[in-house]
Backbone and ligand atoms as CSV (ligand in chain L), in Angstrom:
chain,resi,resn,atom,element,x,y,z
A,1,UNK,N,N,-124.428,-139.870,138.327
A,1,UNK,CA,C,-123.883,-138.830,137.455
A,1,UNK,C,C,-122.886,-137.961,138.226
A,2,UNK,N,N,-121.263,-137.701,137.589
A,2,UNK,CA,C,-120.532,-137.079,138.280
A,2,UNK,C,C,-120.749,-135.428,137.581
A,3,UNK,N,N,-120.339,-134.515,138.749
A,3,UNK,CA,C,-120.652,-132.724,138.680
A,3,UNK,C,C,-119.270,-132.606,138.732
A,4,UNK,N,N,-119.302,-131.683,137.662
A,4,UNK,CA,C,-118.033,-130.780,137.266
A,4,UNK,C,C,-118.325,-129.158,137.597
A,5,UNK,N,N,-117.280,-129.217,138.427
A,5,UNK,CA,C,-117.669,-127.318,139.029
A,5,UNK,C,C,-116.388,-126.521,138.439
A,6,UNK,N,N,-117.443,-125.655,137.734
A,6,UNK,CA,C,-116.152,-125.087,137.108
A,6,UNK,C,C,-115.865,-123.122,137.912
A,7,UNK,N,N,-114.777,-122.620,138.437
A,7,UNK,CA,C,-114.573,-121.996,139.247
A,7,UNK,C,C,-113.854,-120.559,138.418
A,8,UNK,N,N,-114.728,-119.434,137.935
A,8,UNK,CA,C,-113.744,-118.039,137.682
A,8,UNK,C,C,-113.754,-117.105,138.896
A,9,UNK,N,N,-112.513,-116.283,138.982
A,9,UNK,CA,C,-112.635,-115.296,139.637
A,9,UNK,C,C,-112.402,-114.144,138.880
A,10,UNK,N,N,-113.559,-113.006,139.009
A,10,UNK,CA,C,-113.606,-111.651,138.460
A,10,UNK,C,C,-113.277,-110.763,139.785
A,11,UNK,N,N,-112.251,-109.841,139.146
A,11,UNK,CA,C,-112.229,-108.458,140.507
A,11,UNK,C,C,-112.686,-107.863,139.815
A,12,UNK,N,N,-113.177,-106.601,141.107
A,12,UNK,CA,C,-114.122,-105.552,140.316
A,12,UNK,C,C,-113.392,-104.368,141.297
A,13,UNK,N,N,-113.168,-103.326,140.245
A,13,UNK,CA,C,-112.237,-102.395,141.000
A,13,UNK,C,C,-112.555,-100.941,140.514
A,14,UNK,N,N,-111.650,-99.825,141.003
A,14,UNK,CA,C,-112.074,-98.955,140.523
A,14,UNK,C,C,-111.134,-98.376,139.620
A,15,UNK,N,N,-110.868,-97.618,138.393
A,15,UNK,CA,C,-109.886,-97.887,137.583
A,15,UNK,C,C,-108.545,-97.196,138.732
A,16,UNK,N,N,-108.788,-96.355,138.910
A,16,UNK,CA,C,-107.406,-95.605,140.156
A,16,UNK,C,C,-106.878,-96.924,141.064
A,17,UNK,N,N,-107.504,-98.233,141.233
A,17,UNK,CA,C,-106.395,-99.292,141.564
A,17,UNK,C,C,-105.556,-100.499,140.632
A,18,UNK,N,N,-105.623,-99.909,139.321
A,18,UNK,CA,C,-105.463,-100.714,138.406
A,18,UNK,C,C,-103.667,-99.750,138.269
A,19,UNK,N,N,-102.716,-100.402,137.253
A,19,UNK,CA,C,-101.311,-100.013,137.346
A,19,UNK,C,C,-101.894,-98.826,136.147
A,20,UNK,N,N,-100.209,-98.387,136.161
A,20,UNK,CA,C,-100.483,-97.141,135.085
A,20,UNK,C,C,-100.781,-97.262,133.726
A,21,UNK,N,N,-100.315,-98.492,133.232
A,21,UNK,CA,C,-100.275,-99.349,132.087
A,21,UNK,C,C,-101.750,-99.845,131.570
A,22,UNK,N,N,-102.341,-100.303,133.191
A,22,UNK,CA,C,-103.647,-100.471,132.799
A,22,UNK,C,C,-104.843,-99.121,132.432
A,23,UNK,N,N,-104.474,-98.573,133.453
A,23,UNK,CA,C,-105.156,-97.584,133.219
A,23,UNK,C,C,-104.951,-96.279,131.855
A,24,UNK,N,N,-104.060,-96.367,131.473
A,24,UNK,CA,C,-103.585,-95.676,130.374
A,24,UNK,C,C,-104.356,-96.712,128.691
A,25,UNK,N,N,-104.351,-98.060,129.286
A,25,UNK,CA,C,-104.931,-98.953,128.106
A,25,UNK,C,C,-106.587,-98.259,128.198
A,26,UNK,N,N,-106.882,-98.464,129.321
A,26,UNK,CA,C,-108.312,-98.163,129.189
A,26,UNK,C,C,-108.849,-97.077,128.962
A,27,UNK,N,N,-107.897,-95.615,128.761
A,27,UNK,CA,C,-108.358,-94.221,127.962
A,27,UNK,C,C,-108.355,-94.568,127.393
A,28,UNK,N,N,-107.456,-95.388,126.106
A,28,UNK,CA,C,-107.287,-95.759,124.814
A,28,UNK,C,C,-108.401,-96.182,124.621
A,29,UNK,N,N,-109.020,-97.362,125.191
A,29,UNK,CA,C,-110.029,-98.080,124.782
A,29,UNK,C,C,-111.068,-96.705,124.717
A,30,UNK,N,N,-111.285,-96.348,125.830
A,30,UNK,CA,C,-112.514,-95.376,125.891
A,30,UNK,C,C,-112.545,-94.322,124.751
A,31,UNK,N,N,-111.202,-94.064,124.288
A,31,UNK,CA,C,-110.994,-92.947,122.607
A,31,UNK,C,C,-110.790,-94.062,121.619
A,32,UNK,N,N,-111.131,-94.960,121.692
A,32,UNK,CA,C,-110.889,-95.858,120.484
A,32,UNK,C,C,-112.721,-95.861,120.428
A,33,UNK,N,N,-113.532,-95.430,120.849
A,33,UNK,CA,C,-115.132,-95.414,121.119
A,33,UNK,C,C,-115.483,-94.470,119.610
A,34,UNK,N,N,-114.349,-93.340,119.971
A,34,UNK,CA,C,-115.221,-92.810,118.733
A,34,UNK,C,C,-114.544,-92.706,117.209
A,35,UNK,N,N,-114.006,-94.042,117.410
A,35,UNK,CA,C,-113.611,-94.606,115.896
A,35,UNK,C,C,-114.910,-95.507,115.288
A,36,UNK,N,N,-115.705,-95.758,116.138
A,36,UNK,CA,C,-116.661,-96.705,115.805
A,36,UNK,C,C,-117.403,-96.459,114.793
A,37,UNK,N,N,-117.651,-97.256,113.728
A,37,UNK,CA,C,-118.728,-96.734,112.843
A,37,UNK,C,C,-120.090,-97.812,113.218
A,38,UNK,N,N,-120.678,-97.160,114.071
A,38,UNK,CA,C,-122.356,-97.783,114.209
A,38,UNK,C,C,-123.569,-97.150,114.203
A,39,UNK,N,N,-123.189,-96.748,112.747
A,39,UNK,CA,C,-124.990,-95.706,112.703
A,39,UNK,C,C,-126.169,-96.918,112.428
A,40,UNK,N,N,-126.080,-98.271,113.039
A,40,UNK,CA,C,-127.274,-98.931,112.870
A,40,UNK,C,C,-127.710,-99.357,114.290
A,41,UNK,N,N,-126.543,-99.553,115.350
A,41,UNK,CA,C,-126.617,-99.897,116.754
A,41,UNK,C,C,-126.848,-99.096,117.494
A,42,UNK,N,N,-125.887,-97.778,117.204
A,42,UNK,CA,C,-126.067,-96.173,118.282
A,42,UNK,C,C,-124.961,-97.116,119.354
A,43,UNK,N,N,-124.017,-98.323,119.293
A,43,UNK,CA,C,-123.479,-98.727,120.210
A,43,UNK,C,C,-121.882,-98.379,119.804
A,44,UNK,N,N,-121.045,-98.193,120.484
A,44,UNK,CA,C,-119.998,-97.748,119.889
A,44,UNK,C,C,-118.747,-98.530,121.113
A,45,UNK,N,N,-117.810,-99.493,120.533
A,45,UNK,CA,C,-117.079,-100.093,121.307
A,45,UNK,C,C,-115.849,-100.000,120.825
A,46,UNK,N,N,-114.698,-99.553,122.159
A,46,UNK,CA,C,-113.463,-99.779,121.798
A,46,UNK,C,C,-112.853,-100.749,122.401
A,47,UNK,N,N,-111.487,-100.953,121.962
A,47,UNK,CA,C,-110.432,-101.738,122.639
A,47,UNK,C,C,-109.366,-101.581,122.392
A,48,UNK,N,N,-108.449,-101.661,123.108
A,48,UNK,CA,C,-107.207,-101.425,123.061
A,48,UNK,C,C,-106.270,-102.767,124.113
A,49,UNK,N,N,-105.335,-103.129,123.153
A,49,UNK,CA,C,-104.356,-103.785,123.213
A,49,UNK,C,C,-102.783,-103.504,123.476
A,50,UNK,N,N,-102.144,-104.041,124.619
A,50,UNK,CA,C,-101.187,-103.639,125.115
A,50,UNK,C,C,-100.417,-105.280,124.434
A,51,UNK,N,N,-99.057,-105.120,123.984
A,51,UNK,CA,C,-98.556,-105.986,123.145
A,51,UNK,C,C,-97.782,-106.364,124.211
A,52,UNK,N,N,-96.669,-107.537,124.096
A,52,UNK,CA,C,-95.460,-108.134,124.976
A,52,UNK,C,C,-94.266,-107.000,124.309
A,53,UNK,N,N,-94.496,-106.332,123.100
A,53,UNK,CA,C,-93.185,-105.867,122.642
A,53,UNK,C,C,-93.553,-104.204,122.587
A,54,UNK,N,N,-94.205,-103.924,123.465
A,54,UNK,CA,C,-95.161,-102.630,124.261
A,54,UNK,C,C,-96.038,-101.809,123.337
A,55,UNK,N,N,-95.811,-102.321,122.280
A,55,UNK,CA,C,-96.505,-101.439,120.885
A,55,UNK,C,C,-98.428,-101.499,121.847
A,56,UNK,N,N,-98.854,-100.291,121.059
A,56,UNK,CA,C,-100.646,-100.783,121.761
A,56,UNK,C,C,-101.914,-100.257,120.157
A,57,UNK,N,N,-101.993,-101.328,120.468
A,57,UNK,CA,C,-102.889,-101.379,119.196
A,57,UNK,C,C,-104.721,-101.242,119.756
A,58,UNK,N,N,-105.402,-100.449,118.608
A,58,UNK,CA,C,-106.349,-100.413,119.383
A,58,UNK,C,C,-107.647,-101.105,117.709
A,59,UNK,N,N,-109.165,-100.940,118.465
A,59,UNK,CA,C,-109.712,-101.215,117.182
A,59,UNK,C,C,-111.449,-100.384,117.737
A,60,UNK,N,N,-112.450,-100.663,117.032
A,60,UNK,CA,C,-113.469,-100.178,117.299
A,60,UNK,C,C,-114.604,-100.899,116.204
A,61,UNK,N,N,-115.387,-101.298,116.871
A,61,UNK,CA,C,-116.785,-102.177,116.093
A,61,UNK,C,C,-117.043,-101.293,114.760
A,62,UNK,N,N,-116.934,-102.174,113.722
A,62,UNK,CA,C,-117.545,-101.484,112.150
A,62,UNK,C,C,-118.526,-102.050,111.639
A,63,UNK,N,N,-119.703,-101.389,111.738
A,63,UNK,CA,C,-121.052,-102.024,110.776
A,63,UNK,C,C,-121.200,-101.755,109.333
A,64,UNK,N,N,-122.048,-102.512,108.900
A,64,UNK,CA,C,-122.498,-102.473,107.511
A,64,UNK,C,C,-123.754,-102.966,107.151
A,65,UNK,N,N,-124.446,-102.044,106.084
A,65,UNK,CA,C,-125.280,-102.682,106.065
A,65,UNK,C,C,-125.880,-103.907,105.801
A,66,UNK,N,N,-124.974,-104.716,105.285
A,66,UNK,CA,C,-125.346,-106.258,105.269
A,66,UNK,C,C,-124.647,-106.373,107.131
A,67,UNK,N,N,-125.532,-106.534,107.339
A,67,UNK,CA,C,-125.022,-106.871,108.764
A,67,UNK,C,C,-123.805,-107.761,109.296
A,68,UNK,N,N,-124.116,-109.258,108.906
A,68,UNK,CA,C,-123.019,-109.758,109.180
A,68,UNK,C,C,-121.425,-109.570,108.660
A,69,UNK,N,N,-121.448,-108.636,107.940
A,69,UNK,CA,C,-120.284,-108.098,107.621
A,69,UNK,C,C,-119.363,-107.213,108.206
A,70,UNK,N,N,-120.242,-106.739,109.463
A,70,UNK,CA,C,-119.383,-106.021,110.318
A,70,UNK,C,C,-118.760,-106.778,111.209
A,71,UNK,N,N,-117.715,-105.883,112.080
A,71,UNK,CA,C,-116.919,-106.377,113.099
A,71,UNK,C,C,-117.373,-105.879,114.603
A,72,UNK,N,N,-116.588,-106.265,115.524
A,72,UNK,CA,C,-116.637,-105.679,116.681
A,72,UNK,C,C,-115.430,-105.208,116.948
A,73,UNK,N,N,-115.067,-104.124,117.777
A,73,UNK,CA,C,-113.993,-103.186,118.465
A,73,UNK,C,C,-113.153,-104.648,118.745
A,74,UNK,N,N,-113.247,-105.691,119.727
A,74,UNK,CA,C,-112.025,-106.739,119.994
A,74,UNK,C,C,-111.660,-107.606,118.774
A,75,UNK,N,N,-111.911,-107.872,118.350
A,75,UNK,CA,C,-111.693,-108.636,116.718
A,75,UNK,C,C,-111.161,-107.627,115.690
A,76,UNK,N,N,-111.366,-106.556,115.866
A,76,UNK,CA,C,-110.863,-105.465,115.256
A,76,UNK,C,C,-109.549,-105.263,115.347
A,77,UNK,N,N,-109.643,-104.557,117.162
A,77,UNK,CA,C,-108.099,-104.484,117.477
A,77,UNK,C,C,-107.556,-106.047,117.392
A,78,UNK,N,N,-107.980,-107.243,117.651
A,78,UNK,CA,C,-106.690,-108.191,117.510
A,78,UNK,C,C,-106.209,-108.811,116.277
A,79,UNK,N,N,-107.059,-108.596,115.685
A,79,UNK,CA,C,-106.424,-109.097,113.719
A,79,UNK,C,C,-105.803,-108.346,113.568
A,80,UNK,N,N,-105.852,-106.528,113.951
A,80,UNK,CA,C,-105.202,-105.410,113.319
A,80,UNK,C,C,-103.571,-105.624,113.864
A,81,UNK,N,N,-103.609,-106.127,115.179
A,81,UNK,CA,C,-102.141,-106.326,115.727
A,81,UNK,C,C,-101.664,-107.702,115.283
A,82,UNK,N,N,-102.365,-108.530,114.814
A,82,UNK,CA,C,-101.672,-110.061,114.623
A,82,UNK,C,C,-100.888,-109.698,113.014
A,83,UNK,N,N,-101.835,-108.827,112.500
A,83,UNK,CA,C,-101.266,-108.498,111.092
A,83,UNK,C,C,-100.323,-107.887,110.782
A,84,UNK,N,N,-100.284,-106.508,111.964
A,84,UNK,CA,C,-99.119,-105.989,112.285
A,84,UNK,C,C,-97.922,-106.454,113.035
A,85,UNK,N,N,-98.006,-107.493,113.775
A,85,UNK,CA,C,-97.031,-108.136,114.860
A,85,UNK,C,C,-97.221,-109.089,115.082
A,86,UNK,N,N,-97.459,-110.192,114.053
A,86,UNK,CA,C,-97.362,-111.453,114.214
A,86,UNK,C,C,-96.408,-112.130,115.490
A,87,UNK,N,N,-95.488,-111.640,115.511
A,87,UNK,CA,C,-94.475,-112.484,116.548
A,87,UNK,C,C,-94.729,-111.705,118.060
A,88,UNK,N,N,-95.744,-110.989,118.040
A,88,UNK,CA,C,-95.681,-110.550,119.420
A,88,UNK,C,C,-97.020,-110.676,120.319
A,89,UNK,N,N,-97.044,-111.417,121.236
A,89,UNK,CA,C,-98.204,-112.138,122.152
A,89,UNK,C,C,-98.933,-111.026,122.662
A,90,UNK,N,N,-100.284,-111.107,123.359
A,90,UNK,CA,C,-101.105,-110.089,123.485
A,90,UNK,C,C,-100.887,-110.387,125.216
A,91,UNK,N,N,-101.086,-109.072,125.776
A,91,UNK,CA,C,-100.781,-109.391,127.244
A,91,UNK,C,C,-101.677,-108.331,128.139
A,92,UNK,N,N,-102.562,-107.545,127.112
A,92,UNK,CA,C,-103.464,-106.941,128.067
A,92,UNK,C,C,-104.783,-106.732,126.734
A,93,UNK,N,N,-105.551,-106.771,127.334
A,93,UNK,CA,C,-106.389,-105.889,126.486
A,93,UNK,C,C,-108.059,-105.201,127.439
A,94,UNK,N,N,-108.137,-104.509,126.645
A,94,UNK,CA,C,-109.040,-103.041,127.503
A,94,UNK,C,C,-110.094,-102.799,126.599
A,95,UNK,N,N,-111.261,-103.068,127.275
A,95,UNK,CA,C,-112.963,-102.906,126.447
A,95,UNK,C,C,-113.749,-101.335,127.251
A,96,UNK,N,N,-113.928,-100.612,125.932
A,96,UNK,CA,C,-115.226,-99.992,126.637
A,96,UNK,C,C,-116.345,-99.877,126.011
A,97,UNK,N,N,-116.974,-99.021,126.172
A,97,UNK,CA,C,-118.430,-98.535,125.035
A,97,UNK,C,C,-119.382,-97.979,125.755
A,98,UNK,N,N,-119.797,-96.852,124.480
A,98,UNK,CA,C,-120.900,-96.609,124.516
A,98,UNK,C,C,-122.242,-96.482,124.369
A,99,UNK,N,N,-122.785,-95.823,124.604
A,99,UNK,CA,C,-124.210,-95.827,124.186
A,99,UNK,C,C,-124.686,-94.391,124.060
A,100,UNK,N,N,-126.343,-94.040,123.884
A,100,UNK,CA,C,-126.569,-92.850,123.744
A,100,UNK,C,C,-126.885,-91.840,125.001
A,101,UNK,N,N,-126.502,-92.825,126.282
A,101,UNK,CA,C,-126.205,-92.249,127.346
A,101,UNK,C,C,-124.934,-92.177,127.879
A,102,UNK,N,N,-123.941,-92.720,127.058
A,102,UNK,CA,C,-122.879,-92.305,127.202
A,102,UNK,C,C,-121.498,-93.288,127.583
A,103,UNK,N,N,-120.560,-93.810,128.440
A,103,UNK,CA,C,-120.136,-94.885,128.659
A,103,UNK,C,C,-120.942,-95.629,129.956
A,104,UNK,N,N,-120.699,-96.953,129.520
A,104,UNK,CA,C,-121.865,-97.362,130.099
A,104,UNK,C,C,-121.516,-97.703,131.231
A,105,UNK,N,N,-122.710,-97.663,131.976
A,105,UNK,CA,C,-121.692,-98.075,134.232
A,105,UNK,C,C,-121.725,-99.228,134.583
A,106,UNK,N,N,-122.179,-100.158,133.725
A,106,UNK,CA,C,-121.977,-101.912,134.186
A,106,UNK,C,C,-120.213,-102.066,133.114
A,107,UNK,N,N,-119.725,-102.496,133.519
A,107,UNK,CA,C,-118.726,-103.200,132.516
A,107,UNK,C,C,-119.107,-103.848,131.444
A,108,UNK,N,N,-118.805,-103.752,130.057
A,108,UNK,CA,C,-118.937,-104.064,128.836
A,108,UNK,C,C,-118.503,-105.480,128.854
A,109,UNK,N,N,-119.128,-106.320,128.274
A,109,UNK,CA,C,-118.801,-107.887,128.604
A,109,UNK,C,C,-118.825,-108.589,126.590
A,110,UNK,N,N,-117.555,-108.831,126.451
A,110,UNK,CA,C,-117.390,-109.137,124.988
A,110,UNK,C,C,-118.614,-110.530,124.547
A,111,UNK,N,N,-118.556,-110.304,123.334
A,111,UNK,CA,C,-119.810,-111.264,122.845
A,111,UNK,C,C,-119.201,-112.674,122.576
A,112,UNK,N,N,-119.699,-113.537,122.581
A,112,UNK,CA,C,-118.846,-115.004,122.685
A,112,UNK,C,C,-118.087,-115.329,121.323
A,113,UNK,N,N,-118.044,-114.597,120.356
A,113,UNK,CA,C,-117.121,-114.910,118.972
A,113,UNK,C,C,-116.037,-114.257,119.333
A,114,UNK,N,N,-116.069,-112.911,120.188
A,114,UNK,CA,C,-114.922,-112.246,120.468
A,114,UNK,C,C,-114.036,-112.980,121.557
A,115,UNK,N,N,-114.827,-113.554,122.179
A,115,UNK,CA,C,-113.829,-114.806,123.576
A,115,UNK,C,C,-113.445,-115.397,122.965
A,116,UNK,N,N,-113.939,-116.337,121.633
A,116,UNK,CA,C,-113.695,-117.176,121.272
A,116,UNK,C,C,-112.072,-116.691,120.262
A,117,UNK,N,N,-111.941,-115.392,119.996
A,117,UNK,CA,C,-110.983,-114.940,118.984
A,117,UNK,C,C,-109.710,-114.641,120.134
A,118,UNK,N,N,-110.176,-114.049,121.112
A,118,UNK,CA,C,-109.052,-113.536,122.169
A,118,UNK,C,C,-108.202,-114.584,123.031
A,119,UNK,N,N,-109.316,-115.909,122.834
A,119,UNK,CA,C,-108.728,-116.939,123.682
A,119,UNK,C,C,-107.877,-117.707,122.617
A,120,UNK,N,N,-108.550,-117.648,121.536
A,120,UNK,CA,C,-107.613,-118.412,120.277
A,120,UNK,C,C,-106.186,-117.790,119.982
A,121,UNK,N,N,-105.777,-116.120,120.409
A,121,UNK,CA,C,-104.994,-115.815,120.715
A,121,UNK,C,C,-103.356,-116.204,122.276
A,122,UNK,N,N,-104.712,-115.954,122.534
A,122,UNK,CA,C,-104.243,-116.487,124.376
A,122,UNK,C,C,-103.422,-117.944,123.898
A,123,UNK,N,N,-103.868,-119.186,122.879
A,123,UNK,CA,C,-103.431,-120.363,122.761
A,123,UNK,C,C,-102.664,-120.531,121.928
A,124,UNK,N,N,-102.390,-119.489,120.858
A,124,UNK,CA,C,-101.722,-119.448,120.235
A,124,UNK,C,C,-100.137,-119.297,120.794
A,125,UNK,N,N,-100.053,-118.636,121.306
A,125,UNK,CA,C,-98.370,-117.831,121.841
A,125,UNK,C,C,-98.474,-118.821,123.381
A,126,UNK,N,N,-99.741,-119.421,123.750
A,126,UNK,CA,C,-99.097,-119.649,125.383
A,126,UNK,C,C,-99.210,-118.843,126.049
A,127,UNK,N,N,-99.735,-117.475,126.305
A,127,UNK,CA,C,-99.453,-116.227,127.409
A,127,UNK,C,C,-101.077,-115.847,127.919
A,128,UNK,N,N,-101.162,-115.956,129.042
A,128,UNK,CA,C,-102.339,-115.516,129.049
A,128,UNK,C,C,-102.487,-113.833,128.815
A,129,UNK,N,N,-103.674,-113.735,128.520
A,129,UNK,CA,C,-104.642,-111.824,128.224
A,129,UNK,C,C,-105.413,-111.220,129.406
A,130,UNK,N,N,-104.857,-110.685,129.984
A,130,UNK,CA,C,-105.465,-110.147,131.117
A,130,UNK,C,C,-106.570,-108.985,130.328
A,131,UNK,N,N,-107.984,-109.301,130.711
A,131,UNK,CA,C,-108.995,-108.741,130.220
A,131,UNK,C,C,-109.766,-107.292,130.939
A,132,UNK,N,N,-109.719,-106.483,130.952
A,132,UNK,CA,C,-110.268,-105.054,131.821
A,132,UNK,C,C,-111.515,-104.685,131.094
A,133,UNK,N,N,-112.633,-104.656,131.762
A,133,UNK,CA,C,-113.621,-104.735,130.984
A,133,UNK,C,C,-114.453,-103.155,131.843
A,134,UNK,N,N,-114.099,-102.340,131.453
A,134,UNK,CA,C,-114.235,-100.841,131.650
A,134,UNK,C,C,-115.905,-100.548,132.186
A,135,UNK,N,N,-116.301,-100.049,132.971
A,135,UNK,CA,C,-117.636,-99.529,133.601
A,135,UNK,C,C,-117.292,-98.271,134.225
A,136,UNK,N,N,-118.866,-96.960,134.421
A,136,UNK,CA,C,-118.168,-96.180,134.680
A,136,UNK,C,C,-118.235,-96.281,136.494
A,137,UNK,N,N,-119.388,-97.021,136.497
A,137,UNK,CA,C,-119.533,-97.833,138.414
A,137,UNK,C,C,-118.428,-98.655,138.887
A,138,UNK,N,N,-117.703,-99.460,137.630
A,138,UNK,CA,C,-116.779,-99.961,138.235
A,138,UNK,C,C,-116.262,-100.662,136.898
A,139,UNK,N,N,-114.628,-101.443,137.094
A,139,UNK,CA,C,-114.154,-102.362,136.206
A,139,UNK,C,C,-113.609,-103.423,136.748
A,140,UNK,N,N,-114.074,-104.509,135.605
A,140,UNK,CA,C,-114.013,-106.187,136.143
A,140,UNK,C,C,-112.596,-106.392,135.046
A,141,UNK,N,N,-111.153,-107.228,136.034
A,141,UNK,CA,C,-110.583,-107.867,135.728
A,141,UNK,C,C,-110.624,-108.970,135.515
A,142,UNK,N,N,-110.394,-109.439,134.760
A,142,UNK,CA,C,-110.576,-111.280,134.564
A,142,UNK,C,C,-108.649,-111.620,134.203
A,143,UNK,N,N,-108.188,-112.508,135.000
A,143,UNK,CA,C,-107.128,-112.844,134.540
A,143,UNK,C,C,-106.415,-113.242,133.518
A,144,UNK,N,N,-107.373,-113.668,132.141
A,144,UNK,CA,C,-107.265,-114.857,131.606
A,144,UNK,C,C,-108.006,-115.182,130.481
A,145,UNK,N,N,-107.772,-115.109,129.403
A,145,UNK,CA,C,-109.293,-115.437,128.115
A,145,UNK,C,C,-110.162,-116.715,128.539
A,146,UNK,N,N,-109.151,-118.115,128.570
A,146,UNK,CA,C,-109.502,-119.014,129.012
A,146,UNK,C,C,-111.179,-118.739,130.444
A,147,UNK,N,N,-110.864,-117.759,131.385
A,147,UNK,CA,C,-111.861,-118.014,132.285
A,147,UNK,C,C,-112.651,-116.979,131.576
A,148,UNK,N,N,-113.062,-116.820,130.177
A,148,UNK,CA,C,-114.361,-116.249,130.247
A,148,UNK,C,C,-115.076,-117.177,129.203
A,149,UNK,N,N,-114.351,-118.647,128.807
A,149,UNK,CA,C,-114.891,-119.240,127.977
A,149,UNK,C,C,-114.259,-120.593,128.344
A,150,UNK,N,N,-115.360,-121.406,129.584
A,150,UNK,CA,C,-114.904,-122.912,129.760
A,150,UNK,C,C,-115.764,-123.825,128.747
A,151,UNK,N,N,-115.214,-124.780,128.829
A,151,UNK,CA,C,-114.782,-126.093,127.941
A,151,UNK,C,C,-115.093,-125.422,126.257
A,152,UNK,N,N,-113.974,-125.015,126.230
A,152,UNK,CA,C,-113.768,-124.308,125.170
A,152,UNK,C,C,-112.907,-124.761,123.760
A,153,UNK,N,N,-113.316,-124.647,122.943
A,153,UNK,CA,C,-112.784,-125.210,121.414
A,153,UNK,C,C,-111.410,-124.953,120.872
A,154,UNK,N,N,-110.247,-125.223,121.200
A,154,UNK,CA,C,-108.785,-124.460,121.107
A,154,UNK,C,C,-107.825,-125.484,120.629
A,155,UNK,N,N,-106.706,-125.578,119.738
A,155,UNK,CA,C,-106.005,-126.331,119.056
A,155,UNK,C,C,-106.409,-128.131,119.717
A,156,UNK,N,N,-105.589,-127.718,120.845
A,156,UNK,CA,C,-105.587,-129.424,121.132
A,156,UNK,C,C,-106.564,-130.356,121.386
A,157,UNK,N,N,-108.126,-129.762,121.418
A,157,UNK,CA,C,-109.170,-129.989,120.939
A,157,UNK,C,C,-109.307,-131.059,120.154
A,158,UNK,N,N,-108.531,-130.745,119.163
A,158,UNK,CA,C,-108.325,-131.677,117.828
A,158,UNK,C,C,-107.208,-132.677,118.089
A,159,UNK,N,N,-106.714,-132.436,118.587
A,159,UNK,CA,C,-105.151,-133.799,118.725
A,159,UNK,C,C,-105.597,-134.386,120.008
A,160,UNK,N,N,-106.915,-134.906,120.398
A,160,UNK,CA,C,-106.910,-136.018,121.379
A,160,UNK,C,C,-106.678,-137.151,120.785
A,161,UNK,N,N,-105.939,-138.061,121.659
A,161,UNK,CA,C,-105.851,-139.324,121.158
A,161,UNK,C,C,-106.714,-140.436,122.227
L,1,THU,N1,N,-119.932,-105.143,119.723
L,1,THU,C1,C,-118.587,-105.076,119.914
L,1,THU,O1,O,-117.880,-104.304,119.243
L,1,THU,N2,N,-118.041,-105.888,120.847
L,1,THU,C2,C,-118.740,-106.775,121.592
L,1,THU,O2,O,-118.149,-107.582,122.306
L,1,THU,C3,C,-120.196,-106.768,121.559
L,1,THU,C4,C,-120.816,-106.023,120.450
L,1,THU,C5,C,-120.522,-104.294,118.683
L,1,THU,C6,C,-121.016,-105.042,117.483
L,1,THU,C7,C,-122.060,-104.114,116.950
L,1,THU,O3,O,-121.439,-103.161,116.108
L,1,THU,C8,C,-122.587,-103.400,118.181
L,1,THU,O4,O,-121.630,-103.613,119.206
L,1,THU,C9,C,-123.935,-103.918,118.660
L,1,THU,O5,O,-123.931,-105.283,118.804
């Protein structure tokens, strides 16, 4: 039996070494927190999106009481910008959240429908999404949608021959 090793690299930094761009995404994200409507979770998540055509779009998790009818803060903000700016590729995006202690100090790590939406982005336009995933101990960069979701389900999936 042949082993397939599959290889990500995460930095973990403190936001003061991140550019101004980044760090300016990730207040956003952190005030996009209290757009959240989650009076069933007490969890409250933002995100914010930095565009190729500099516009920054942000979103925040919406519940309901039929449950599966809500959203999350990244699916939020990226439908809200694809709808608004179809022709313009996503080139950063910035997660935070809270809780009832407040923002939380591990980095917020998106749920696998939301990889699965950000990377379907990422394949769409060709560009990779540099991902900042906000803590108040520290924040993890990931380069890339692709490395937070291997062997992953994406157009050409379907056109093997
Ligand atoms: N949530 C997000 O907004 N993003 C994630 O990646 C994980 C979870 C929201 C969904 C729900 O409103 C609450 O957090 C608890 O799961």
């Amino acid at each position: 039996m042949k082993e397939k090793e599959i290889k990500i690299t995460i930095r973990s930094c403190d936001v003061s070494e991140l550019t101004e761009d980044e760090q300016r995404l990730i207040e956003e994200a952190k005030k996009a927190t209290a757009h959240a409507f989650s009076p069933y979770s007490h969890f409250s998540v933002g995100a914010a999106l930095l565009l190729e055509n500099g516009k920054t779009v942000i979103g925040a998790n919406q519940e309901n009481a039929a449950f599966p009818s809500g959203t999350c803060a990244e699916r939020s903000a990226i439908f809200a910008a694809q709808s608004q700016f179809p022709d313009s590729p996503v080139r950063i995006i910035a997660i935070a959240a809270q809780n009832s202690n407040g923002f939380l100090p591990e980095p917020v790590t998106p749920c696998g429908a939301c990889r699965q939406v950000i990377l379907g982005i990422e394949d769409r336009y060709g560009k990779e999404i540099r991902i900042l995933l906000y803590g108040t101990k520290m924040t993890y960069v990931i380069e890339r949608a692709s490395d937070l979701l291997p062997l992953s389900f994406v157009d050409s999936s379907m056109s093997q021959s």
